[in-house]
N, C-alpha and C positions, 0 to 999 in steps of 0.2 A: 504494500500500500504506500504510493508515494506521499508528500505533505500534500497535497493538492487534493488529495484522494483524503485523508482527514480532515483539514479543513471544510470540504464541502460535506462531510460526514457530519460533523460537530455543528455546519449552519443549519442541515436537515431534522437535527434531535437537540435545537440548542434548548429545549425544553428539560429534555433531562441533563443538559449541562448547567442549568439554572439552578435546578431542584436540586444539586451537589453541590451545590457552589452555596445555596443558601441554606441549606445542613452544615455547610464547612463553617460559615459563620455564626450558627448557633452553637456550634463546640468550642468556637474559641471564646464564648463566656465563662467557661468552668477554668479556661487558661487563664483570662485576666483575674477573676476572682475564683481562685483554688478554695477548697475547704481550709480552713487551719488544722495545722499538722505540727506537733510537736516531739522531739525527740528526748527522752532521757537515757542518760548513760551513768554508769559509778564501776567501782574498779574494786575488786575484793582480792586479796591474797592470805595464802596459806604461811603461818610462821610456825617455825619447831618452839619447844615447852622453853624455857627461861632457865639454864641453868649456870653452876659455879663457873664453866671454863667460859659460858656463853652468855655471859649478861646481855648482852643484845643480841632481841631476835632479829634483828635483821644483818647481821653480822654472816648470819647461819644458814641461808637458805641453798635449797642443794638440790640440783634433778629430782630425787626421789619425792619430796613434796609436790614439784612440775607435774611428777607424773599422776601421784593420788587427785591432783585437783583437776586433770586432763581426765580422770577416769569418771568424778563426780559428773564432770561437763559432759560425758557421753553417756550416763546414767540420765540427765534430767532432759537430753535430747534421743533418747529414745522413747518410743509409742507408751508405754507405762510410764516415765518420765514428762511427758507431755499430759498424759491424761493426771498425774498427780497436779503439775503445775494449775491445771484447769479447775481441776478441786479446789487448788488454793486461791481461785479467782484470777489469774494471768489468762486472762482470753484476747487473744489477738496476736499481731506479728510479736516477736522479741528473740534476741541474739544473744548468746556466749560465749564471747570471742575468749581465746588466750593470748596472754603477750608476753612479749619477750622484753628484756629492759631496757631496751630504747640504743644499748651501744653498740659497736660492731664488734667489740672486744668478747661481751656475752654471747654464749652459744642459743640457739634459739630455743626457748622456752623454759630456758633455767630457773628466770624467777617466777615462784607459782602463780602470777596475779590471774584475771580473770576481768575482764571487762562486758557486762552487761549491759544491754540495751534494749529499749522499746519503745518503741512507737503511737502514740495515742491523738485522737482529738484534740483533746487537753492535757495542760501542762500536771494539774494532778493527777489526772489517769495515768498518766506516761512513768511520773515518779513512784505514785501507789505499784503499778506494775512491775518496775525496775524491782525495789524495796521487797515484796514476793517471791519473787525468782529469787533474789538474797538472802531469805529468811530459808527458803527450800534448800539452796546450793549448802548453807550454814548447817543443817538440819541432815543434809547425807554425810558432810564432813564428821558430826558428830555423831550418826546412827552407826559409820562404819568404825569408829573407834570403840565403840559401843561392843557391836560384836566381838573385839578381839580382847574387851578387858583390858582395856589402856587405863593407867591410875588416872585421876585428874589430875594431878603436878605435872603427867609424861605425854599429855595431847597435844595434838597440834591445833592449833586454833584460827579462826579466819575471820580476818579484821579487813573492815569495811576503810580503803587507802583515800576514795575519791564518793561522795556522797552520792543520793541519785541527783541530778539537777537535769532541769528539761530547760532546752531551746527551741525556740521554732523556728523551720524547714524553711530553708530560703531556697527559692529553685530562680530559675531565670526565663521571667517571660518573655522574652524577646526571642530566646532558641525556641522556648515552647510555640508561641505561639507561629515560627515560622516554619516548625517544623510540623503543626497540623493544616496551616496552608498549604504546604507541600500534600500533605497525603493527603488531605481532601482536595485537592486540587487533583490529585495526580486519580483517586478514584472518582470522581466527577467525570475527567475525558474519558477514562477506558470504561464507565458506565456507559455513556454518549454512545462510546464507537461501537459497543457488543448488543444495545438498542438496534443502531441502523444494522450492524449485519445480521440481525435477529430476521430484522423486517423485511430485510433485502431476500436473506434466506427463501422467506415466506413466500414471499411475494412472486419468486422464479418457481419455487414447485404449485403456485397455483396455476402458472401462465402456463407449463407445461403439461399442464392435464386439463383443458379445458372445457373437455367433453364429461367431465366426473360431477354428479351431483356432490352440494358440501352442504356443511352445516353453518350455522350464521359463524360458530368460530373459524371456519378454513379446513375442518378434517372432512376427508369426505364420508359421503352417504354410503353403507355397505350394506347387501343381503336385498 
């Protein structure tokens, strides 16, 4: 199909080229005014018990706590794990990430933190839900020490580094909205063009049987 050949397609069906173009600009309302969206995030790590050689727990941290808090994280992100959080009222997206401490000198995931995040309408929802996930990830740390009989002096314990605190979601309407011009733009024409050669279609297999009784829609009359 040459341009010449869509252009005169598009002047034939500019009707449904209208009717996309003015659905294209009914969605870019929800671009310029988005719902409010807020994000909260807080950071929990694992520290060993307080002892004579080790007055500071953060002096101490070592893979093997990485690991116990990597295991928790893939306990409250499986299907049981999910369904507990749901019990505890986290319904909705949220994340927990692991991190590393930020140097290039630390190997990745040495220090055990944990950074939580969730997404809500509101900046209290977002935090309450953050704050949940916390109370849960805190709650398997100590149910598995639980199991093994760890004294209380010799636990490892998980202290709360960065609070929940929510921001809201800044996005950029400018990309947004030029990038649903684009895709309403772009399904608007090839709506247009698969119209006419719907019609074009139609219209050659009626000329070619003209001797065939039809029905008001175009199929013919059979029996």
């Amino acid at each position: 199909m040459s341009p010449r050949d869509v252009a005169e397609a598009l002047l034939r069906r500019w009707y449904v080229l209208l009717l996309g173009l003015l659905l294209t600009a009914a969605g870019t309302y929800q671009v310029l005014r988005p719902a409010p969206q807020y994000v909260s995030s807080a950071v929990v790590v694992l520290k060993p018990p307080v002892t004579g050689n080790q007055p500071n727990q953060l002096t101490n941290l070592q893979p093997p706590l990485a690991t116990l808090s990597y295991g928790v994280v893939q306990q409250l992100e499986s299907p049981a794990g999910r369904e507990e959080l749901n019990a505890a009222g986290v319904r909705g997206a949220y994340q927990l990430i692991p991190r590393n401490s930020g140097t290039s000198a630390t190997p990745r995931y040495l220090i055990p933190s944990v950074q939580v995040q969730a997404r809500r309408a509101g900046a209290v929802e977002a935090d309450t839900a953050v704050q949940r996930v916390v109370d849960v990830y805190t709650r398997h740390v100590a149910d598995l020490q639980d199991a093994q009989g760890i004294a209380p002096g010799l636990r490892i314990s998980a202290s709360v580094l960065v609070a929940p605190s929510a921001t809201p979601v800044q996005g950029s309407r400018t990309r947004a909205l030029a990038g649903t011009a684009l895709l309403g733009g772009t399904a608007a024409i090839l709506g247009a063009l698969w119209c006419d050669r719907y019609a074009l279609r139609r219209r050659e297999r009626n000329e070619s049987s003209p001797g065939l009784l039809r029905h008001a829609d175009g199929t013919p009359v059979t029996g």
